[in-house]
LOTIPA-465143 format. One record per residue: residue number from 1; residue in three letters; chain; x, z, y of N, C-alpha, C in turn. Coordinates in Angstrom, 2 decimals. Each point is the difference from the previous one (the first is absolute). Example, Ala and Ser with C-alpha at 12.3 -4.5 7.8 and 13.67 -1.06 7.14 Angstrom:
BEGIN
{i=1; aa=ALA; ch=A; n_px=13.19; n_pz=7.80; n_py=-5.69; ca_px=-0.89; ca_pz=0.00; ca_py=1.19; c_px=0.90; c_pz=0.00; c_py=1.20}
{i=2; aa=SER; ch=A; n_px=-0.35; n_pz=-0.72; n_py=1.05; ca_px=0.82; ca_pz=0.06; ca_py=1.19; c_px=-0.77; c_pz=0.73; c_py=1.09}
//
This chain:
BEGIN
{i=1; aa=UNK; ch=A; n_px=61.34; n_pz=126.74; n_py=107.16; ca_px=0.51; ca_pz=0.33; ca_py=-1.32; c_px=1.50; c_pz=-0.26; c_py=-0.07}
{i=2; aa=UNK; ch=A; n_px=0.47; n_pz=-0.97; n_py=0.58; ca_px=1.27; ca_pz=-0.31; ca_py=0.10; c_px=0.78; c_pz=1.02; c_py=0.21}
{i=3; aa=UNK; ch=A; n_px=-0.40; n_pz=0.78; n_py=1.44; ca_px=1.12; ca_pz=0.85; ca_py=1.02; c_px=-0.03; c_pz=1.32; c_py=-1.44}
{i=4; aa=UNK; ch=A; n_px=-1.54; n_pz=0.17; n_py=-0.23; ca_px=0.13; ca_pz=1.09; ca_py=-1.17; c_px=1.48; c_pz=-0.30; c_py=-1.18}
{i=5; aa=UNK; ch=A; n_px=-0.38; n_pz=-0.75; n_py=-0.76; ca_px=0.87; ca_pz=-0.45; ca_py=-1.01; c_px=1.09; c_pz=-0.03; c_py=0.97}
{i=6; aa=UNK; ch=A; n_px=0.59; n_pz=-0.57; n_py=0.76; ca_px=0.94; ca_pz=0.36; ca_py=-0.02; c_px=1.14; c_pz=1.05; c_py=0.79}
{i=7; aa=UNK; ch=A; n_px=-0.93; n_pz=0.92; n_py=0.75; ca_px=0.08; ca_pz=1.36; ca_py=-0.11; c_px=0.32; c_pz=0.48; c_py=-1.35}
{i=8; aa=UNK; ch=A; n_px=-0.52; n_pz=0.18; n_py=-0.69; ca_px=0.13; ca_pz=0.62; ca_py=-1.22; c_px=1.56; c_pz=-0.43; c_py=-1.07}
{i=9; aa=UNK; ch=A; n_px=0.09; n_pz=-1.58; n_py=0.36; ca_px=1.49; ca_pz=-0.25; ca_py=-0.65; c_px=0.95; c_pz=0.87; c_py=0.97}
{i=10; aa=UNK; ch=A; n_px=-0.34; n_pz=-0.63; n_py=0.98; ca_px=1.29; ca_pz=0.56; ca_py=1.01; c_px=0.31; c_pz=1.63; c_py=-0.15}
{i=11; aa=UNK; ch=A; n_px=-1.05; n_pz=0.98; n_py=-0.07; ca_px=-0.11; ca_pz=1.43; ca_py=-0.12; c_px=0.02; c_pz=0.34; c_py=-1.79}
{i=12; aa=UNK; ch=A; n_px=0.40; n_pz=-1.54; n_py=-1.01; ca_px=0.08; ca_pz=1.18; ca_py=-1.11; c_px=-1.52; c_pz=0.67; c_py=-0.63}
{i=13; aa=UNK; ch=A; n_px=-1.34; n_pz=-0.24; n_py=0.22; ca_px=-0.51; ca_pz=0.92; ca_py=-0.11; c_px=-0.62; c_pz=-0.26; c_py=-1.14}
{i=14; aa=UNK; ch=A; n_px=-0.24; n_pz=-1.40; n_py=-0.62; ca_px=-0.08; ca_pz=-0.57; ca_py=-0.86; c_px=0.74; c_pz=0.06; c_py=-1.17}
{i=15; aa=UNK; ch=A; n_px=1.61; n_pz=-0.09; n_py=0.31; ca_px=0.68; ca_pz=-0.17; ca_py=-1.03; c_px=-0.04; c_pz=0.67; c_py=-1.20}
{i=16; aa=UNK; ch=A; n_px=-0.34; n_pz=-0.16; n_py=-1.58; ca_px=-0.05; ca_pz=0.64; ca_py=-0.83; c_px=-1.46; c_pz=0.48; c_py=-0.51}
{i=17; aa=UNK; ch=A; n_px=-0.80; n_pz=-0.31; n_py=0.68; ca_px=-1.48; ca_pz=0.09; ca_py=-0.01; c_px=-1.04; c_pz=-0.75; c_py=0.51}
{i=18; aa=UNK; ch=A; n_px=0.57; n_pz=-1.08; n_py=-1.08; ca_px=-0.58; ca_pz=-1.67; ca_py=0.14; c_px=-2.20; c_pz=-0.11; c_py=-0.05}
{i=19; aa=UNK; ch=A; n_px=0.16; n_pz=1.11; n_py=-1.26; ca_px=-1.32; ca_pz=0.31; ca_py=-0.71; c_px=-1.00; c_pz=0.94; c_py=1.13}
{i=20; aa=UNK; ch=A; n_px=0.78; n_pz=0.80; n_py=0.62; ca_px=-0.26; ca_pz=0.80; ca_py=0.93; c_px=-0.45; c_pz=-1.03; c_py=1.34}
{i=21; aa=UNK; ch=A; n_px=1.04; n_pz=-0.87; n_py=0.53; ca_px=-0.11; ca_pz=-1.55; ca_py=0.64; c_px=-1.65; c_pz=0.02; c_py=-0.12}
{i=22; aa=UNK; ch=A; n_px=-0.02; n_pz=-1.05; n_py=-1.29; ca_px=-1.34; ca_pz=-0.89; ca_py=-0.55; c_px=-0.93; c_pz=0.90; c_py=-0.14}
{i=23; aa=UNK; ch=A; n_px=-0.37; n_pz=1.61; n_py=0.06; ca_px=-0.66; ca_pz=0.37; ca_py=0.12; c_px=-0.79; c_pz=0.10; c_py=0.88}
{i=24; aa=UNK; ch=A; n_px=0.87; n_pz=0.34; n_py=1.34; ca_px=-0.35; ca_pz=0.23; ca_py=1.40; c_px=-0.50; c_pz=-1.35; c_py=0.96}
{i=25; aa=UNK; ch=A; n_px=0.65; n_pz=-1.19; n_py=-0.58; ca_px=-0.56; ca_pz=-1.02; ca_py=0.34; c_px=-1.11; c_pz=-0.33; c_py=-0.20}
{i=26; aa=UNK; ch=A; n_px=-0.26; n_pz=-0.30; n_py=-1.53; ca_px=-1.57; ca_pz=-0.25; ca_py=-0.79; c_px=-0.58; c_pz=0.96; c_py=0.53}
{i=27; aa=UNK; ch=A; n_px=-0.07; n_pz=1.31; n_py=-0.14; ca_px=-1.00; ca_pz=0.74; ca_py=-0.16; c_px=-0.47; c_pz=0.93; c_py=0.68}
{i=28; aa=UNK; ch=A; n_px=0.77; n_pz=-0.19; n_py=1.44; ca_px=0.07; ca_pz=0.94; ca_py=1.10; c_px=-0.02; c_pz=-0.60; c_py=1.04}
{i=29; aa=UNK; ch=A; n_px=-0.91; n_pz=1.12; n_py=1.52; ca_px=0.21; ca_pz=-0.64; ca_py=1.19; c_px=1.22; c_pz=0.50; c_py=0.30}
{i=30; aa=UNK; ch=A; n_px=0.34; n_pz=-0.75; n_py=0.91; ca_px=1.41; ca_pz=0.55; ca_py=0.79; c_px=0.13; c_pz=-0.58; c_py=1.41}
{i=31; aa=UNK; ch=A; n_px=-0.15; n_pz=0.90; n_py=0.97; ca_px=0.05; ca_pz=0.49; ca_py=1.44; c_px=1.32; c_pz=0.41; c_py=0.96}
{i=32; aa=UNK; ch=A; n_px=-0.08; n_pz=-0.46; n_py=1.05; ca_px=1.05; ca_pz=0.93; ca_py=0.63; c_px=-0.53; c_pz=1.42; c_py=0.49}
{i=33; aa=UNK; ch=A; n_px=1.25; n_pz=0.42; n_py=0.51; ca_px=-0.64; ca_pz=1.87; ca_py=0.10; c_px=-1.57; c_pz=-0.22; c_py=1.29}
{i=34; aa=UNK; ch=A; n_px=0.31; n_pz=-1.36; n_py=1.35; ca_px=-1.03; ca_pz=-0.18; ca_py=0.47; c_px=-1.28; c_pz=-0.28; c_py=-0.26}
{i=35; aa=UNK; ch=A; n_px=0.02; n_pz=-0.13; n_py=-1.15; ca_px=-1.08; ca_pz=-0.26; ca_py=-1.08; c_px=-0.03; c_pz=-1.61; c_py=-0.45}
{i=36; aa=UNK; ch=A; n_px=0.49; n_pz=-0.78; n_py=0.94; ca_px=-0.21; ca_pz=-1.62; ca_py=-0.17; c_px=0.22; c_pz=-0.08; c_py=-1.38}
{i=37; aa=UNK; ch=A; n_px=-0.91; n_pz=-1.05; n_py=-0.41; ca_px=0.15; ca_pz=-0.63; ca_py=-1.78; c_px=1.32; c_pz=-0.53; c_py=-0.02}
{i=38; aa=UNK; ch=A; n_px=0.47; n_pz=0.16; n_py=-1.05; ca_px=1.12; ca_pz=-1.14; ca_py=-0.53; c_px=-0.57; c_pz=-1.00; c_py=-1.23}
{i=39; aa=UNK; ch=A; n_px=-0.37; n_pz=0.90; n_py=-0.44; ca_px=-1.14; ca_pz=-0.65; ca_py=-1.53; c_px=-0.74; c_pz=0.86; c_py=-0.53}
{i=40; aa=UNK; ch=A; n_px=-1.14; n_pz=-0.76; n_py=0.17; ca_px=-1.01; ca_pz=0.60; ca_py=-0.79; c_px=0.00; c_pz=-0.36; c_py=-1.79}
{i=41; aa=UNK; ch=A; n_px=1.40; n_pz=-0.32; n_py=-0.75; ca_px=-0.02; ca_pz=-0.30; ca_py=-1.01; c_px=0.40; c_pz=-1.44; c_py=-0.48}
{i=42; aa=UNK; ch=A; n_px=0.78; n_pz=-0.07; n_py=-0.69; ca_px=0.10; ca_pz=-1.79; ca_py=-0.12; c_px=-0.02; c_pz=-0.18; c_py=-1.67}
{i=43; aa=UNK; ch=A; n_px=-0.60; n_pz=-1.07; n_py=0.38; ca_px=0.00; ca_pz=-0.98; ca_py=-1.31; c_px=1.58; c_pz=0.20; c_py=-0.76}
{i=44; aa=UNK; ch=A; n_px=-0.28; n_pz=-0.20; n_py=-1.18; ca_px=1.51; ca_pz=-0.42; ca_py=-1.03; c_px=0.76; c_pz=-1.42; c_py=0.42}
{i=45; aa=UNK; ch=A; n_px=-1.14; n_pz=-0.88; n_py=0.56; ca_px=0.64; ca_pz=-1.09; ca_py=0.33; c_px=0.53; c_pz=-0.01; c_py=1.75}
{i=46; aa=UNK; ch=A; n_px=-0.27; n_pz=0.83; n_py=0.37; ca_px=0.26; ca_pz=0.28; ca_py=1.65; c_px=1.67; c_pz=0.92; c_py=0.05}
{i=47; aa=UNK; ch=A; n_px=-0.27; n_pz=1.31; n_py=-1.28; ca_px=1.01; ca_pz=0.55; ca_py=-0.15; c_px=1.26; c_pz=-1.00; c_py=-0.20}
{i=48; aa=UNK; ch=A; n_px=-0.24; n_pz=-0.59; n_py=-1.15; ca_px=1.23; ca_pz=-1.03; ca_py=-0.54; c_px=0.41; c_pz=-0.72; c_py=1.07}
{i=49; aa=UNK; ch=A; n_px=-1.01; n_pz=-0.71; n_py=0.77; ca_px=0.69; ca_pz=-1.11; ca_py=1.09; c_px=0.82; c_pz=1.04; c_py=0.83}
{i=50; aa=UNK; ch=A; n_px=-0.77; n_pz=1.10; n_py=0.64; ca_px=1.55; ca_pz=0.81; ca_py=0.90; c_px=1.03; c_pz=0.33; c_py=-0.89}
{i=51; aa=UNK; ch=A; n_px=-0.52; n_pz=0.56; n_py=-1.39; ca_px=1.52; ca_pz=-0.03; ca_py=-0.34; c_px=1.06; c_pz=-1.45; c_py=-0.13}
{i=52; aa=UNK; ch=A; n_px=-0.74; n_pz=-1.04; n_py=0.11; ca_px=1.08; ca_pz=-0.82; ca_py=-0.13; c_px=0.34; c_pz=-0.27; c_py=1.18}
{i=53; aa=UNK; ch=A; n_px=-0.79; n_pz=-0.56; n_py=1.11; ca_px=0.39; ca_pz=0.07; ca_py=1.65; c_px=1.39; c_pz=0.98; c_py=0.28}
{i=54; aa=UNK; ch=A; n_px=-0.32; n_pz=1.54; n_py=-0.49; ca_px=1.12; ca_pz=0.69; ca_py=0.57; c_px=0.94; c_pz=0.19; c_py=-1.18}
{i=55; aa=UNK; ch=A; n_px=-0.07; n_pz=-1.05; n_py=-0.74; ca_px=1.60; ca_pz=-0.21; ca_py=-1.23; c_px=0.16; c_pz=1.48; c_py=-0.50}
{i=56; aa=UNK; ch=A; n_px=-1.19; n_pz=0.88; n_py=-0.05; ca_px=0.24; ca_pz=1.06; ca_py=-0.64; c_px=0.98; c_pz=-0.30; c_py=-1.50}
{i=57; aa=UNK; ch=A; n_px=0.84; n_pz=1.06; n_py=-0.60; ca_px=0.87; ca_pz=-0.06; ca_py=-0.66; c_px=-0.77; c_pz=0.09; c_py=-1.41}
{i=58; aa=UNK; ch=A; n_px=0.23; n_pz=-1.12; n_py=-0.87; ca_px=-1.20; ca_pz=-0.72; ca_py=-0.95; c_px=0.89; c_pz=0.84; c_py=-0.89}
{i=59; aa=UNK; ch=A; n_px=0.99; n_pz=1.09; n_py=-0.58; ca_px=0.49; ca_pz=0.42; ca_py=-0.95; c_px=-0.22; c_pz=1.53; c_py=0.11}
{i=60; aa=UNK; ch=A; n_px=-1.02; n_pz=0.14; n_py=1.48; ca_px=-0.90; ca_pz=1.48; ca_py=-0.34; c_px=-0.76; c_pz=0.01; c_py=-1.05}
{i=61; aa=UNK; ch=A; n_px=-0.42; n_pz=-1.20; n_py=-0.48; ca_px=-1.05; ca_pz=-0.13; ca_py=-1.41; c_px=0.26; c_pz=1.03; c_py=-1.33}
{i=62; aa=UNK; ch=A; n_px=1.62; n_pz=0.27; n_py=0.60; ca_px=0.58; ca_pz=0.92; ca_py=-1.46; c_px=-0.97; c_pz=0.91; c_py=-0.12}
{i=63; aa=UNK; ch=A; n_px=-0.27; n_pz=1.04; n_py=1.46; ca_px=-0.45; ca_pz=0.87; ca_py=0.24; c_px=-1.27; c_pz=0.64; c_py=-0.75}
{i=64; aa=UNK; ch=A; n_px=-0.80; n_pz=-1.44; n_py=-0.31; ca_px=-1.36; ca_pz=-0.07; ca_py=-0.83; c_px=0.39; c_pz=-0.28; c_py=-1.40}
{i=65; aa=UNK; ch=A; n_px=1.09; n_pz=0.25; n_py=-0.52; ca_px=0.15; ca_pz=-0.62; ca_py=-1.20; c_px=0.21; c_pz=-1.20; c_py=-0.57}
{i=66; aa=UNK; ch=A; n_px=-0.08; n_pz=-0.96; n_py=1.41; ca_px=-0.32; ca_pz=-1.07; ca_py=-0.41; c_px=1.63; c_pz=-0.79; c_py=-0.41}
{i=67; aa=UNK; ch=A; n_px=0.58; n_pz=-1.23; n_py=-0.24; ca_px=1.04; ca_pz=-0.42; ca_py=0.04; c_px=-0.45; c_pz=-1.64; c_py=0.55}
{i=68; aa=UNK; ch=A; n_px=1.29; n_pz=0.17; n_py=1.14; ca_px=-0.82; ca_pz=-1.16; ca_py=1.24; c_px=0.29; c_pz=-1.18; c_py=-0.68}
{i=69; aa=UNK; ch=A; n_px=0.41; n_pz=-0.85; n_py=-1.28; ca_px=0.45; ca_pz=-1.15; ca_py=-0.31; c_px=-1.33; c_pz=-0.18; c_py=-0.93}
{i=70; aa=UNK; ch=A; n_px=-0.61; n_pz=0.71; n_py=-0.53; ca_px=-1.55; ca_pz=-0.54; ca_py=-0.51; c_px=-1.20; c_pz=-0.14; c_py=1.01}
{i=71; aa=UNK; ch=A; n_px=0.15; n_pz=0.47; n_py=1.25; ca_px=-0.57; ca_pz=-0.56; ca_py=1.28; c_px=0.10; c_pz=-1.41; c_py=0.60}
{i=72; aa=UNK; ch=A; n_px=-0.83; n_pz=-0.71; n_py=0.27; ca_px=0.39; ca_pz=-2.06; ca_py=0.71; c_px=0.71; c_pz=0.67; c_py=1.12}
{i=73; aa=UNK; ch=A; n_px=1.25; n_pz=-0.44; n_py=-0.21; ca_px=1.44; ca_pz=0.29; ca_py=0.69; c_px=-0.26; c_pz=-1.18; c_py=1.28}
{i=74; aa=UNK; ch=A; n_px=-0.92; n_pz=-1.33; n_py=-0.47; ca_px=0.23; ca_pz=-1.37; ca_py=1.01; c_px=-0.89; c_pz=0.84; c_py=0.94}
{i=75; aa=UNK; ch=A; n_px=-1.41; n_pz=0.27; n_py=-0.05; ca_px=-0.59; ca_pz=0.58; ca_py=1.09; c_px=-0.29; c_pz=1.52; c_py=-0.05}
{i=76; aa=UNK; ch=A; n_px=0.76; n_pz=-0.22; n_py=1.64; ca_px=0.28; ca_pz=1.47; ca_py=0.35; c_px=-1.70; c_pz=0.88; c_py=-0.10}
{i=77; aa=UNK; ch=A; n_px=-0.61; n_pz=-0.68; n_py=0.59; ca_px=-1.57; ca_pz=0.41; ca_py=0.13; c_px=-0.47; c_pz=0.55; c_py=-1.49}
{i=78; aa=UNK; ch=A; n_px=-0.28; n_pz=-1.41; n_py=-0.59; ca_px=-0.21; ca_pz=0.14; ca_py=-1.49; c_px=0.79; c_pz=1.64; c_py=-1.29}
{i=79; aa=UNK; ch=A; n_px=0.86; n_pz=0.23; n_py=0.93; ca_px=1.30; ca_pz=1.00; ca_py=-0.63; c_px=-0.37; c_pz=1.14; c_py=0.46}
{i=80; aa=UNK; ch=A; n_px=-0.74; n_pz=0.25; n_py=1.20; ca_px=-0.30; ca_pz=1.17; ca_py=0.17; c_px=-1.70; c_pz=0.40; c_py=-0.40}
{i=81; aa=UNK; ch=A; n_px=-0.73; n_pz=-1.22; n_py=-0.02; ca_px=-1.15; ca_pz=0.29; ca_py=-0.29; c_px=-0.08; c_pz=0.55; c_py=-1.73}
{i=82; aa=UNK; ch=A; n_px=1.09; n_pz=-0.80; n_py=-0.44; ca_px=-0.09; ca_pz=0.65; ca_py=-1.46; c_px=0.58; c_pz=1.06; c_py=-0.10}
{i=83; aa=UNK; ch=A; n_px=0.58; n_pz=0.36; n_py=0.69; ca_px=0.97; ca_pz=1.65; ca_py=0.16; c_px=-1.51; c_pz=1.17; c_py=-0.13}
{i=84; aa=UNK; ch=A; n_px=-0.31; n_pz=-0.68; n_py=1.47; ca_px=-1.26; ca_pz=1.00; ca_py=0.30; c_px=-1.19; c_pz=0.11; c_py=-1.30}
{i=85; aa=UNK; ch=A; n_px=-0.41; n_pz=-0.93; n_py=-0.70; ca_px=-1.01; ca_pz=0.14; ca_py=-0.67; c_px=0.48; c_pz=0.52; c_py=-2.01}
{i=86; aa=UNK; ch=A; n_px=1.21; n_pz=0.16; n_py=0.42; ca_px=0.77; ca_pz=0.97; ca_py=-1.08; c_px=0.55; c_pz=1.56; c_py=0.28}
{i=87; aa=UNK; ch=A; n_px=-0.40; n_pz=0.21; n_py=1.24; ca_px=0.57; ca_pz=0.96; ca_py=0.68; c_px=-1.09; c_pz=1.31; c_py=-0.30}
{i=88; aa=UNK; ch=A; n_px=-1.08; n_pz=-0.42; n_py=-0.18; ca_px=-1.32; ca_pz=0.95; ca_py=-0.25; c_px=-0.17; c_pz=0.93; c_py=0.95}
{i=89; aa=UNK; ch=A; n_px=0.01; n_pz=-0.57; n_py=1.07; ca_px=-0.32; ca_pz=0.79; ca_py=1.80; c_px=-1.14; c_pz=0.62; c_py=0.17}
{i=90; aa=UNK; ch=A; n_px=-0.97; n_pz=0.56; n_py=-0.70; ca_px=-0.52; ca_pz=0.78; ca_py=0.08; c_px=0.10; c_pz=0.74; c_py=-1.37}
{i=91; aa=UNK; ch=A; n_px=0.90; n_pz=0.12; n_py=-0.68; ca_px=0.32; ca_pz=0.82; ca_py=-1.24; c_px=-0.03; c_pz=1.87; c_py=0.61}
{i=92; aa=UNK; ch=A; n_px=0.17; n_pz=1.27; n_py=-0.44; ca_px=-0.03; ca_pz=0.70; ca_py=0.57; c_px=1.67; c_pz=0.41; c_py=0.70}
{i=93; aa=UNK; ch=A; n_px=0.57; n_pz=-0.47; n_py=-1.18; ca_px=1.55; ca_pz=-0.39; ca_py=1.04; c_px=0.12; c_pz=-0.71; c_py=1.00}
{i=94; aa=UNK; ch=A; n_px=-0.73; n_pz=-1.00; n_py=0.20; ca_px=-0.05; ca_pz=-0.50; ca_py=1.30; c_px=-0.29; c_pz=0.67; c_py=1.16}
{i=95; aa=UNK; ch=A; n_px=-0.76; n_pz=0.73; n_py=-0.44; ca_px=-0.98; ca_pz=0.61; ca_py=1.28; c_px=1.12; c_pz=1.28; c_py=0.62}
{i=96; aa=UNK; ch=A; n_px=0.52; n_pz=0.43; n_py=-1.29; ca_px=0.87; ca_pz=1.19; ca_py=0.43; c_px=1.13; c_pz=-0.93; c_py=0.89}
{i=97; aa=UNK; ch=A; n_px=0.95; n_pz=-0.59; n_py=-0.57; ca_px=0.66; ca_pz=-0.78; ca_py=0.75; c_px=-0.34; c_pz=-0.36; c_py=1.83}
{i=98; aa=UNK; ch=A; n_px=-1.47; n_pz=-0.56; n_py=-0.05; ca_px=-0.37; ca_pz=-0.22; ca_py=0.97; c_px=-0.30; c_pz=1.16; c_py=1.21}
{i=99; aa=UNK; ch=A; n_px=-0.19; n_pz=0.94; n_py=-0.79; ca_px=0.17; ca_pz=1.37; ca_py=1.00; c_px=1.14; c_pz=0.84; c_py=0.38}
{i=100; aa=UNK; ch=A; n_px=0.82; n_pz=-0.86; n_py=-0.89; ca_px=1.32; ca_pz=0.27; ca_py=0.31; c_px=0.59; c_pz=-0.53; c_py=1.14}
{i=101; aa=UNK; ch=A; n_px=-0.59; n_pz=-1.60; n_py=-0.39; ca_px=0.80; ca_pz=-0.37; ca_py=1.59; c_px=-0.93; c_pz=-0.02; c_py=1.21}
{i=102; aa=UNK; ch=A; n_px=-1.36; n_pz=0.45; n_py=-0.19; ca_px=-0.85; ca_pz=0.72; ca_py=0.97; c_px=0.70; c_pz=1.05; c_py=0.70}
{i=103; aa=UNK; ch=A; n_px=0.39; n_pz=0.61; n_py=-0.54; ca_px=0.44; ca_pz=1.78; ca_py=1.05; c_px=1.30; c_pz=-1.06; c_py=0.34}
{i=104; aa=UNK; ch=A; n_px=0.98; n_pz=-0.62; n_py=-0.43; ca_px=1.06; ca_pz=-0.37; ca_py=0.76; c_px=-0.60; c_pz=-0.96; c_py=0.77}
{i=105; aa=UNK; ch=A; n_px=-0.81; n_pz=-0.76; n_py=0.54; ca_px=-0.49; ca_pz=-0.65; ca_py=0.72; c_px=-0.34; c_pz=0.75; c_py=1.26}
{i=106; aa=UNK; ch=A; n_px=-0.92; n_pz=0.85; n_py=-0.14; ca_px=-0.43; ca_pz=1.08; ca_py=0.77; c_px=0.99; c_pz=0.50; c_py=0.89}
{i=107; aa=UNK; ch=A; n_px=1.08; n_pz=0.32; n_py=-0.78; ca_px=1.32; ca_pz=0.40; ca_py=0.97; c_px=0.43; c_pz=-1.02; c_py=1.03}
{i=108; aa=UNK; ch=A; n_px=0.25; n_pz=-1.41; n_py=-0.41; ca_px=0.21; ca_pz=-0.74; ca_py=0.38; c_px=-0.91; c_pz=-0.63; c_py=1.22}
{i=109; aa=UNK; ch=A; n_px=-1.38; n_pz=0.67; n_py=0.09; ca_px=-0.97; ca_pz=-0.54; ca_py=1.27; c_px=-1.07; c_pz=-0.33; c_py=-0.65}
{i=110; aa=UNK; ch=A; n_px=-0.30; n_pz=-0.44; n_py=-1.65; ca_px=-1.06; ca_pz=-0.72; ca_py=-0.11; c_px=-1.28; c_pz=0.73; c_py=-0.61}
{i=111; aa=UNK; ch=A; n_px=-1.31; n_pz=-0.30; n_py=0.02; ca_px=-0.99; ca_pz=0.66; ca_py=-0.68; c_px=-0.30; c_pz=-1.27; c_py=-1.32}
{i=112; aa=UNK; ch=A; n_px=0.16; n_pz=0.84; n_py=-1.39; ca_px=-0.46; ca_pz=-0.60; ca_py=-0.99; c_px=-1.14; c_pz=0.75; c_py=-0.99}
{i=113; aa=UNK; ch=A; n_px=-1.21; n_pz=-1.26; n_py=0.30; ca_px=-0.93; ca_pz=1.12; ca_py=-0.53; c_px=-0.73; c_pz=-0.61; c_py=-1.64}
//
């Protein structure tokens, strides 16, 4: 999950489609083109810990509407788990989002199903 995530900072593919992100994580497998798993889906609390591990940029929150100073600023974990469970990741915007960064994934090598 690591090399994934951070493929995806490094390539940009993420940026701007945070909701799109938390979609594909929660609610999707995701493969390399060899087929190997990357995830079969993660928890909200699995999501949050990589996002804090890889210091993802905690003021993407705008993205969801959210405003990052009513988020627990002390834990990073805690800050994204509440991101995510305001984020409404399986809303039908989510899902679109998430197929959004599905086909750019795809380009990129990966299968998201």
């Amino acid at each position: 999950m690591r090399e994934f995530l951070e493929d995806l900072m490094q390539r940009g593919l993420a940026q701007g489609n945070l909701l799109g992100l938390l979609n594909v994580l929660i609610g999707r497998r995701i493969a390399r083109a060899d087929g190997s798993t990357i995830s079969a889906g993660l928890t909200w609390r699995e999501t949050a810990g990589w996002l804090k591990k890889l210091r993802w940029d905690k003021d993407a929150v705008v993205e969801l509407g959210l405003d990052p100073a009513q988020l627990p600023i002390r834990d990073r974990e805690r800050y994204w788990y509440s991101a995510i469970g305001q984020a409404h990741v399986d809303s039908p915007q989510a899902v679109e989002a998430g197929d959004k960064l599905a086909a750019a994934l795809r380009a990129a090598g990966y299968v998201v199903k």
